[in-house]
N, CA, C and O atoms as a MOPAC input file, in Angstrom:
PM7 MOZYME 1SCF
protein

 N    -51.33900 1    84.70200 1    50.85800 1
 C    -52.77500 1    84.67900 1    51.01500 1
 C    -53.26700 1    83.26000 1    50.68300 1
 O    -53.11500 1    82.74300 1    49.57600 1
 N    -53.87600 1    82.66800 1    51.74100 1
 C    -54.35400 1    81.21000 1    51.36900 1
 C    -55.62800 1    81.33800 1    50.43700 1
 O    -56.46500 1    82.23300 1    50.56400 1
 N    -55.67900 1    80.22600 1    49.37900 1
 C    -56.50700 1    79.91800 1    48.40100 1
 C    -58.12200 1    78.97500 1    48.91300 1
 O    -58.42000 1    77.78900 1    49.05400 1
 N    -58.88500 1    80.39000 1    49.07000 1
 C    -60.10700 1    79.34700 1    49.67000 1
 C    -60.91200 1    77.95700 1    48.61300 1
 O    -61.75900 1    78.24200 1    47.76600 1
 N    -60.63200 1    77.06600 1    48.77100 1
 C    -60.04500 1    76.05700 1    48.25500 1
 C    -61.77700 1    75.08100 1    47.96800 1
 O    -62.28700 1    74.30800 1    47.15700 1
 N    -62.10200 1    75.79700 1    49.25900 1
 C    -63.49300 1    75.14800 1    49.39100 1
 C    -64.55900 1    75.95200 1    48.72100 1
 O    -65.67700 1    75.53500 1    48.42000 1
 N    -64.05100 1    77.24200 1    48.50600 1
 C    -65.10400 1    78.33500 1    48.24800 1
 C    -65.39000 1    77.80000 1    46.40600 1
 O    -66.35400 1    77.39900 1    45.75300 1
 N    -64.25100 1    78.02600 1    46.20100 1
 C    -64.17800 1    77.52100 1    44.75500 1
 C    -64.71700 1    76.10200 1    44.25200 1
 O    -65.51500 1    75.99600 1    43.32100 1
 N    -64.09500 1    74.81800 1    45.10800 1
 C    -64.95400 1    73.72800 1    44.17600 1
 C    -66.48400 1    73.86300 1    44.44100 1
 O    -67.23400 1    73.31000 1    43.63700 1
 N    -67.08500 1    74.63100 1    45.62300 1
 C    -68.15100 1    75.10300 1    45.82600 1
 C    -68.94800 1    75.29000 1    44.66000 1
 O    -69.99700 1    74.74600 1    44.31600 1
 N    -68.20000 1    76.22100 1    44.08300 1
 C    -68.57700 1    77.44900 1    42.64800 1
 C    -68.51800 1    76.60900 1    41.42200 1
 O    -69.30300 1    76.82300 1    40.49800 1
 N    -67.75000 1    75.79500 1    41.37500 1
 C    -67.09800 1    74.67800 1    40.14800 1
 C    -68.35500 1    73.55000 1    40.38500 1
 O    -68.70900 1    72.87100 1    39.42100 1
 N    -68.94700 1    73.39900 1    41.57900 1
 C    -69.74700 1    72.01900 1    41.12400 1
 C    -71.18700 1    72.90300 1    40.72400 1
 O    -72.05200 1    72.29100 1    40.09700 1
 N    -71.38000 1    74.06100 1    41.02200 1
 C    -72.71800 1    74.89700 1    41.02100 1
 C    -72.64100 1    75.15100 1    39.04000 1
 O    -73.61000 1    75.03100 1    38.29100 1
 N    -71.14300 1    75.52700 1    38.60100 1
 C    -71.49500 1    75.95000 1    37.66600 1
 C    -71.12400 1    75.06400 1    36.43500 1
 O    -71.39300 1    75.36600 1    35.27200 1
 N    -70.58800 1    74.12900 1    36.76500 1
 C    -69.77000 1    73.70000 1    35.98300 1
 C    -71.41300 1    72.14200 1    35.41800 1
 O    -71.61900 1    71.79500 1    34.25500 1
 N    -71.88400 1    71.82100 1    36.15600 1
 C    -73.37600 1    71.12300 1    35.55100 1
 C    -74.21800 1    72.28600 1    34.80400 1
 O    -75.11300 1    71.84400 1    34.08300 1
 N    -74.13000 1    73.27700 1    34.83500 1
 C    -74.91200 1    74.28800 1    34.03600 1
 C    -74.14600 1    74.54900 1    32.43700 1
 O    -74.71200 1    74.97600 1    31.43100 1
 N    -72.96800 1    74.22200 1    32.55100 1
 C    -71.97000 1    74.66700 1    31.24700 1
 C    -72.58400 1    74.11700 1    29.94400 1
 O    -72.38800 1    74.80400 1    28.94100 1
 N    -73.35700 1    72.88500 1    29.79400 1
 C    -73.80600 1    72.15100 1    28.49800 1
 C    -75.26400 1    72.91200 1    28.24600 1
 O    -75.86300 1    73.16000 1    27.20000 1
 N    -75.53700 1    73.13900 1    29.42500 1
 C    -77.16300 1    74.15400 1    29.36000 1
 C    -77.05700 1    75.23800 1    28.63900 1
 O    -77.78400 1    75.58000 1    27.70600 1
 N    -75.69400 1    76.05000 1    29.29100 1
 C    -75.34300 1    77.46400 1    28.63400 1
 C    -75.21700 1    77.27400 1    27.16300 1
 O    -75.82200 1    77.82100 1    26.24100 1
 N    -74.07800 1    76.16600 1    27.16600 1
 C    -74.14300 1    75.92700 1    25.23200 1
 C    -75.05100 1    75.33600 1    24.58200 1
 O    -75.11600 1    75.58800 1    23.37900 1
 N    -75.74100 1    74.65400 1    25.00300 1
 C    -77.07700 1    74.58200 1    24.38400 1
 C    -78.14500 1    75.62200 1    24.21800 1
 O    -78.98900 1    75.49600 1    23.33100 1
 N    -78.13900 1    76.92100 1    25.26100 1
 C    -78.80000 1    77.85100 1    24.64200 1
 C    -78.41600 1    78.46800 1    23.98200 1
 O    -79.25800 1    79.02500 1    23.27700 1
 N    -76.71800 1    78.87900 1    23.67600 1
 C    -76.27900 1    79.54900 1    22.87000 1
 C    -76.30500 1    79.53900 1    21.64800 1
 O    -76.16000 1    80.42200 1    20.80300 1
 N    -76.56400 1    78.12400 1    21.58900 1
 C    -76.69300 1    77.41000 1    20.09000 1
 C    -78.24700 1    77.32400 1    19.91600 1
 O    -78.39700 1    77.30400 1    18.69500 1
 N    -79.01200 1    77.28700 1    20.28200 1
 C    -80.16100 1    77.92700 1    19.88200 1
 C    -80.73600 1    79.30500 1    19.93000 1
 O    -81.77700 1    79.71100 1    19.41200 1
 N    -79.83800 1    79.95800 1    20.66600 1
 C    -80.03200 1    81.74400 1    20.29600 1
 C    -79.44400 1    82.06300 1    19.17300 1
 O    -79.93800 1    83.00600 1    18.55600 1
 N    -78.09600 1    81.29500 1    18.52800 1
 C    -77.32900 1    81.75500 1    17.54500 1
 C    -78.25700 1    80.76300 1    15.71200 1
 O    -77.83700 1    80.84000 1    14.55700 1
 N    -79.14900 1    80.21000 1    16.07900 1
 C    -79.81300 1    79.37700 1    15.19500 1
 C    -81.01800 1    80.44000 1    14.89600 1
 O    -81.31600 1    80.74600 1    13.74100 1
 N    -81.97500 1    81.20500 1    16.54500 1
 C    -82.54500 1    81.76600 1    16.42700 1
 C    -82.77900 1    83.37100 1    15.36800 1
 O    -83.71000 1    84.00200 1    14.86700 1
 N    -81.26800 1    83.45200 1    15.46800 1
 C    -80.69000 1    85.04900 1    14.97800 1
 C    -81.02000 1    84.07200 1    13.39400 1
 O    -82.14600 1    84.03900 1    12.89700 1
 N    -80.02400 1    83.46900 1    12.89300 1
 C    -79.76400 1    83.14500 1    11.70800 1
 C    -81.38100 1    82.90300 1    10.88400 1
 O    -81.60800 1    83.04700 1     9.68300 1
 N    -82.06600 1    82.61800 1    11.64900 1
 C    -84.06300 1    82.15900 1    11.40400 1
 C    -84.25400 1    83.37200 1    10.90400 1
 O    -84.39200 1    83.47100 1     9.68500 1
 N    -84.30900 1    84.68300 1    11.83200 1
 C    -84.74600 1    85.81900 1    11.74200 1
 C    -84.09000 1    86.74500 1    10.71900 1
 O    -84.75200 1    87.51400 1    10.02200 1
 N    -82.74800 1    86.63800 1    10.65900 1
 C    -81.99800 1    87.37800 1     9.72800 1
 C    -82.93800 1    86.62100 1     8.25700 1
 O    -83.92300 1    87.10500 1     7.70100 1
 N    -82.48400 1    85.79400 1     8.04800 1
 C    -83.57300 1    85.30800 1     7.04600 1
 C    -84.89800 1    85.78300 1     6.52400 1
 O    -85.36400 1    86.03500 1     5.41300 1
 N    -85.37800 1    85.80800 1     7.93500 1
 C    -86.77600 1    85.75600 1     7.36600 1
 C    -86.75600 1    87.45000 1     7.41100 1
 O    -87.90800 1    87.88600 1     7.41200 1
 N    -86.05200 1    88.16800 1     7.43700 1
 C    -85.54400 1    89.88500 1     7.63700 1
 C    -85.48900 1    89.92100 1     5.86500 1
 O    -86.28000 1    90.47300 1     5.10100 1
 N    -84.42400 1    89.23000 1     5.58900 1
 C    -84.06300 1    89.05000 1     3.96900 1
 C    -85.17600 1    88.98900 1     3.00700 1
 O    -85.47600 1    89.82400 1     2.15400 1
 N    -86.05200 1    87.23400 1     3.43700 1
 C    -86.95100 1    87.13900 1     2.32000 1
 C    -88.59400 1    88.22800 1     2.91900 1
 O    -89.69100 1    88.16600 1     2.36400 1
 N    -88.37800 1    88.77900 1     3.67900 1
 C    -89.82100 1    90.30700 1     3.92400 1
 C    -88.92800 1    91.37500 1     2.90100 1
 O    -89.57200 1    92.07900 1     2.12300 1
 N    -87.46900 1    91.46700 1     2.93000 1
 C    -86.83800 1    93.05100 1     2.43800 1
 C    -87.04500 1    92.04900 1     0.20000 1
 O    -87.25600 1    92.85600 1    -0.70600 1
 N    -86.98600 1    91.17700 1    -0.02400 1
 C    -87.24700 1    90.55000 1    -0.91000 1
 C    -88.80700 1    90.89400 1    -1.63600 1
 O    -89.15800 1    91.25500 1    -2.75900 1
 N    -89.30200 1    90.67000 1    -0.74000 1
 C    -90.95800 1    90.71300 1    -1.00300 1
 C    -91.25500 1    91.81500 1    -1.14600 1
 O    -91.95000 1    92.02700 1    -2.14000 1
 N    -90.90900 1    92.97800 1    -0.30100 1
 C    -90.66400 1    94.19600 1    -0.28000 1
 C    -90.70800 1    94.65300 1    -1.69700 1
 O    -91.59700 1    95.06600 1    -2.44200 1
 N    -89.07300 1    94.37000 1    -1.82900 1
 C    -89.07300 1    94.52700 1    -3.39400 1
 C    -89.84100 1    94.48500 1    -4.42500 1
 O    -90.07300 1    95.50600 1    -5.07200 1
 N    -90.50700 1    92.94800 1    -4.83300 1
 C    -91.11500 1    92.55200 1    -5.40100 1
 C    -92.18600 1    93.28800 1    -5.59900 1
 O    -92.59500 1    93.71900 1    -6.67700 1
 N    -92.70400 1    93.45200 1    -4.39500 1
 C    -94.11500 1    94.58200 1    -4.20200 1
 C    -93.90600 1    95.60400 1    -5.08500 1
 O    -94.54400 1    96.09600 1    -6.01500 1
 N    -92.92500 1    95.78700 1    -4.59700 1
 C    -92.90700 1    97.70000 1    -5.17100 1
 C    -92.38500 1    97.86500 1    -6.58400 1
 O    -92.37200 1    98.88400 1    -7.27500 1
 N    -91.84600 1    96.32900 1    -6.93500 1
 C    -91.71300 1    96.25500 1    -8.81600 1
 C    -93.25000 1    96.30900 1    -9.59000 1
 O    -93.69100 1    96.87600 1   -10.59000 1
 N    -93.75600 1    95.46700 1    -8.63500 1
 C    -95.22000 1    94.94000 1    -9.07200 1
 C    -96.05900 1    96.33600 1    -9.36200 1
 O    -96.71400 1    96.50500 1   -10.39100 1
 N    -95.90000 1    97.64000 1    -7.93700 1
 C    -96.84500 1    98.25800 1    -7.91200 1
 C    -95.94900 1    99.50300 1    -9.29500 1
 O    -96.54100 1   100.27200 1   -10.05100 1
 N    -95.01000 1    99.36400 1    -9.23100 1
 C    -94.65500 1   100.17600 1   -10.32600 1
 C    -95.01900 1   100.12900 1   -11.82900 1
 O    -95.19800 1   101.02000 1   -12.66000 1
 N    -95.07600 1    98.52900 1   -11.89800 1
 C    -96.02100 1    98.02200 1   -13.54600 1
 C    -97.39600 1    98.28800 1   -13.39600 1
 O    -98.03100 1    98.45700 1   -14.43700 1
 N    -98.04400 1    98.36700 1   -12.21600 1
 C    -99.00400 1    98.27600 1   -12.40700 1
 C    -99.72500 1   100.22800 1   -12.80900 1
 O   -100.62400 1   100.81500 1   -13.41100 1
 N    -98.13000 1   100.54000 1   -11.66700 1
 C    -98.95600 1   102.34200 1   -12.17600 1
 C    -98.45500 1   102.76000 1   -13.25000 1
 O    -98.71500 1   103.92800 1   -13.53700 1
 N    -97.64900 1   102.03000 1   -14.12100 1
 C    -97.26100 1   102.16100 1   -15.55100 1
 C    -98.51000 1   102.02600 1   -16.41600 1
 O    -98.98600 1   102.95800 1   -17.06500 1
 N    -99.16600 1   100.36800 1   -16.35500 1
 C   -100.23500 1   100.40500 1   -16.99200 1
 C   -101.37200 1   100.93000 1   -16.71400 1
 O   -102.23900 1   100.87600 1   -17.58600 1
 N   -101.65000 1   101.52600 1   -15.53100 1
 C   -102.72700 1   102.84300 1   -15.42800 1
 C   -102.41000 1   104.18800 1   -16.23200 1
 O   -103.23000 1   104.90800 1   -16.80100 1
 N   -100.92500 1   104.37000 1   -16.13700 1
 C   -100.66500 1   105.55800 1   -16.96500 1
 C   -100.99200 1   105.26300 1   -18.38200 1
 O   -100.87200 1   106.20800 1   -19.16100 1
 N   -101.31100 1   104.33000 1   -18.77000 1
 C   -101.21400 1   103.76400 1   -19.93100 1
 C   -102.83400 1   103.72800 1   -20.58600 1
 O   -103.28000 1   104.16100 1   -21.64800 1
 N   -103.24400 1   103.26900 1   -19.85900 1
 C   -104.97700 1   103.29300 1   -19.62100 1
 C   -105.67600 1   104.68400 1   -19.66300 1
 O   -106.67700 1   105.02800 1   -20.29100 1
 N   -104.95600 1   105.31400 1   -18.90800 1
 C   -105.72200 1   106.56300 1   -18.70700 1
 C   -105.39600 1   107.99700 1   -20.19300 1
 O   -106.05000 1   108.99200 1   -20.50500 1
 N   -104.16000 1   107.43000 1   -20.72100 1
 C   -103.75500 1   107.72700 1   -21.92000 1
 C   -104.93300 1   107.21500 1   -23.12000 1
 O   -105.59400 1   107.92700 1   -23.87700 1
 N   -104.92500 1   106.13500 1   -23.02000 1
 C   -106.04000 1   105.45100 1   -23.62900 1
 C   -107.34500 1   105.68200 1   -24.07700 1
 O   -107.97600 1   105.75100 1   -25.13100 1
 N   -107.55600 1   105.80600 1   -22.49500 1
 C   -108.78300 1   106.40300 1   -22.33600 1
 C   -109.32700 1   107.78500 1   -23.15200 1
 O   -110.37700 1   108.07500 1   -23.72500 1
 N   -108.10500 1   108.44600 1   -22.90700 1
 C   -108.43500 1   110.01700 1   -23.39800 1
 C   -108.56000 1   109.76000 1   -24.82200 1
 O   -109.55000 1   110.20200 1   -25.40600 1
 N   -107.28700 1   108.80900 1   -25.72900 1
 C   -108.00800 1   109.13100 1   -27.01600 1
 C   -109.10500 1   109.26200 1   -27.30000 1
 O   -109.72200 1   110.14400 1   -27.89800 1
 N   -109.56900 1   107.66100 1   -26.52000 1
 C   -110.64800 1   107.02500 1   -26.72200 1
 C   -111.88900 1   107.81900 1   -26.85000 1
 O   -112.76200 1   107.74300 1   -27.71400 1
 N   -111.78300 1   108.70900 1   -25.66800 1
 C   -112.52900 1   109.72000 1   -24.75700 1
 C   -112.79400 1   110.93200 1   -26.55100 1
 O   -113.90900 1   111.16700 1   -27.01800 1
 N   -111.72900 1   111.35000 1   -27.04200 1
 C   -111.04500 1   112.30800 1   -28.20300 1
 C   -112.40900 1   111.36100 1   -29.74200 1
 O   -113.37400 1   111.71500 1   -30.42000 1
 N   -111.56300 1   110.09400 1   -29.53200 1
 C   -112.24100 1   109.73300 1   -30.65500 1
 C   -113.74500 1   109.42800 1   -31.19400 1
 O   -114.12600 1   109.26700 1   -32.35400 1
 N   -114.74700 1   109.39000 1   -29.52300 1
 C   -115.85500 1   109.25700 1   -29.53900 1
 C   -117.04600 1   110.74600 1   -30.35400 1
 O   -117.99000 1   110.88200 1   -31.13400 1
 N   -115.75800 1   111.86600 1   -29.12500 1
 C   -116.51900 1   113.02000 1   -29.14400 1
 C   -116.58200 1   113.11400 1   -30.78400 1
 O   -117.60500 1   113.39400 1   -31.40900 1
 N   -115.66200 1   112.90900 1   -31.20300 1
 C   -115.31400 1   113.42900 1   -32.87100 1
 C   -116.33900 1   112.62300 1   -33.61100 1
 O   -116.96000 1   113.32400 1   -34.41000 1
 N   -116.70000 1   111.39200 1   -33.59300 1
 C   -117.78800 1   110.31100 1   -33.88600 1
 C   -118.79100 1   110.77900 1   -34.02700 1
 O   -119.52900 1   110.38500 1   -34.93000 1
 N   -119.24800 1   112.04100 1   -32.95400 1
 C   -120.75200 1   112.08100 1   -32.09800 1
 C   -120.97000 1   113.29600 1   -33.14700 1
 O   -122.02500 1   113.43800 1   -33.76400 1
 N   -120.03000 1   114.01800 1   -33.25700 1
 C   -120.00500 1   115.12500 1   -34.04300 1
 C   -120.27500 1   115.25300 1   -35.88800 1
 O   -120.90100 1   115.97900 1   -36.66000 1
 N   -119.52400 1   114.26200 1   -35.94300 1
 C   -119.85400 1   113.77400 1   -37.07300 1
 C   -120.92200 1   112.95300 1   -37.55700 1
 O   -121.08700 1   112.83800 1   -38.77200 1
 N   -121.61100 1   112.41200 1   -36.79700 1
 C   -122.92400 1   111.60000 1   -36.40800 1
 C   -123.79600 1   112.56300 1   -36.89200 1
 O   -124.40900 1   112.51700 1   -37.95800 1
 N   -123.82500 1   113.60200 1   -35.89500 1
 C   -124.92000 1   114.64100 1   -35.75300 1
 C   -124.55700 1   115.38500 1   -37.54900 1
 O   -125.33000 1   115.39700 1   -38.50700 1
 N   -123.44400 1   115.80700 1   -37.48900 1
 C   -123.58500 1   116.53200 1   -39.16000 1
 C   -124.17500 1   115.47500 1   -40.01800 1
 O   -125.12300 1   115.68800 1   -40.77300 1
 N   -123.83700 1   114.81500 1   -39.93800 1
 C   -124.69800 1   114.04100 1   -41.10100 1
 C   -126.28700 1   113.51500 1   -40.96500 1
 O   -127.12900 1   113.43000 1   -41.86000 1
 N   -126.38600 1   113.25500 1   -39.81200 1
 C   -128.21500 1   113.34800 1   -39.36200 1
 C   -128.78300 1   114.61900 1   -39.82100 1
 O   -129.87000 1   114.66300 1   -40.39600 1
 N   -127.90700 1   115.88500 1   -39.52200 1
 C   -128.83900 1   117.29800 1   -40.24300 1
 C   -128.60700 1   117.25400 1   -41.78900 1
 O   -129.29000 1   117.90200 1   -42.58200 1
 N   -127.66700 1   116.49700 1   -42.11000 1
 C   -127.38800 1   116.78000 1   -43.36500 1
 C   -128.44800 1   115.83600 1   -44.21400 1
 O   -128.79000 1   116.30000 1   -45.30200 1
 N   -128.95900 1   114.66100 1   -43.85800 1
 C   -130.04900 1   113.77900 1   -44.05600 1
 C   -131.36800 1   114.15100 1   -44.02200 1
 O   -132.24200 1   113.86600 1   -44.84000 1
 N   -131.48800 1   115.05900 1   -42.63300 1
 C   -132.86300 1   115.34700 1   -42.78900 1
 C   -132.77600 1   116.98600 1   -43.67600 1
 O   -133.87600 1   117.44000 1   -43.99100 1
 N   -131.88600 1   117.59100 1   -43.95100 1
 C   -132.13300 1   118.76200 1   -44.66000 1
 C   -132.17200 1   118.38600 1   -46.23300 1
 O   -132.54300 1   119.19500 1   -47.08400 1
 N   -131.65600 1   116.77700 1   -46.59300 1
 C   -131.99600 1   116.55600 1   -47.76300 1
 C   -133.32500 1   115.76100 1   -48.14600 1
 O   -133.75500 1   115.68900 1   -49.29700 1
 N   -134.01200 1   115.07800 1   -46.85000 1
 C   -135.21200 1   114.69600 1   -47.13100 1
 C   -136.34600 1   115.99000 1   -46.88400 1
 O   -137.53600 1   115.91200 1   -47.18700 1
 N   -135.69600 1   117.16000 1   -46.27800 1
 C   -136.72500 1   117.97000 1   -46.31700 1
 C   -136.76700 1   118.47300 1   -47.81400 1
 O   -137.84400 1   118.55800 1   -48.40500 1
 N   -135.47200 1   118.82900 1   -48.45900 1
 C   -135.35500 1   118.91700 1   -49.63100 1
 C   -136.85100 1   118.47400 1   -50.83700 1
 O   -137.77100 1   119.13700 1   -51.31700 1
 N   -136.34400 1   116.75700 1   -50.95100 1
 C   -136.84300 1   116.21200 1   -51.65000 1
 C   -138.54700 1   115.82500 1   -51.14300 1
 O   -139.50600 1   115.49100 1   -51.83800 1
 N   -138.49900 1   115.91100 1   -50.52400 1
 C   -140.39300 1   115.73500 1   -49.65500 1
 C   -140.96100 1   116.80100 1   -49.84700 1
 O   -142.06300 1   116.78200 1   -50.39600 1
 N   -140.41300 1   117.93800 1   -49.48000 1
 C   -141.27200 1   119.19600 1   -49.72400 1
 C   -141.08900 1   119.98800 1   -51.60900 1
 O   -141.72700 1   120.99300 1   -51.92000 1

């Protein structure tokens, strides 16, 4: 079987000026990946970070809202004791006045 001889350097001059093109995109598709993998990394990073952050932060709400309630505990008890002793004041100036 004869070797079409012409068909081929045909094909060789068509493709063979494209060959530095091809590796030049390859090498910027394979630069492109390595960009993205990256920037894949430092978002799954941040990610993280976030969700350390939002975990202290619903720590110190749990913390607050604990707080709060004493707080909430220690007023009522204040108010109570406030008031006994306001009746206990005026039942001794009614005492001594009348």
């Amino acid at each position: 079987m004869p070797v079409p001889w012409k068909l081929i350097s045909a094909l060789l001059r068509f493709v063979v000026p494209t060959v530095p093109e091809i590796i030049a995109t390859v090498k910027v598709l394979k630069k492109e990946q390595q960009r993205e993998k990256s920037q894949v990394e430092d978002t799954a990073l941040r990610l993280q970070e976030l969700e350390q952050r939002i975990a202290a932060q619903l720590q110190l709400i749990e913390q607050l809202t604990v707080q709060l309630g004493k707080l909430e505990k220690a007023l009522a008890w204040a108010l109570w004791t406030s008031t006994f002793a306001l009746i206990l004041a005026l039942i001794a100036l009614g005492i001594v006045f009348l």
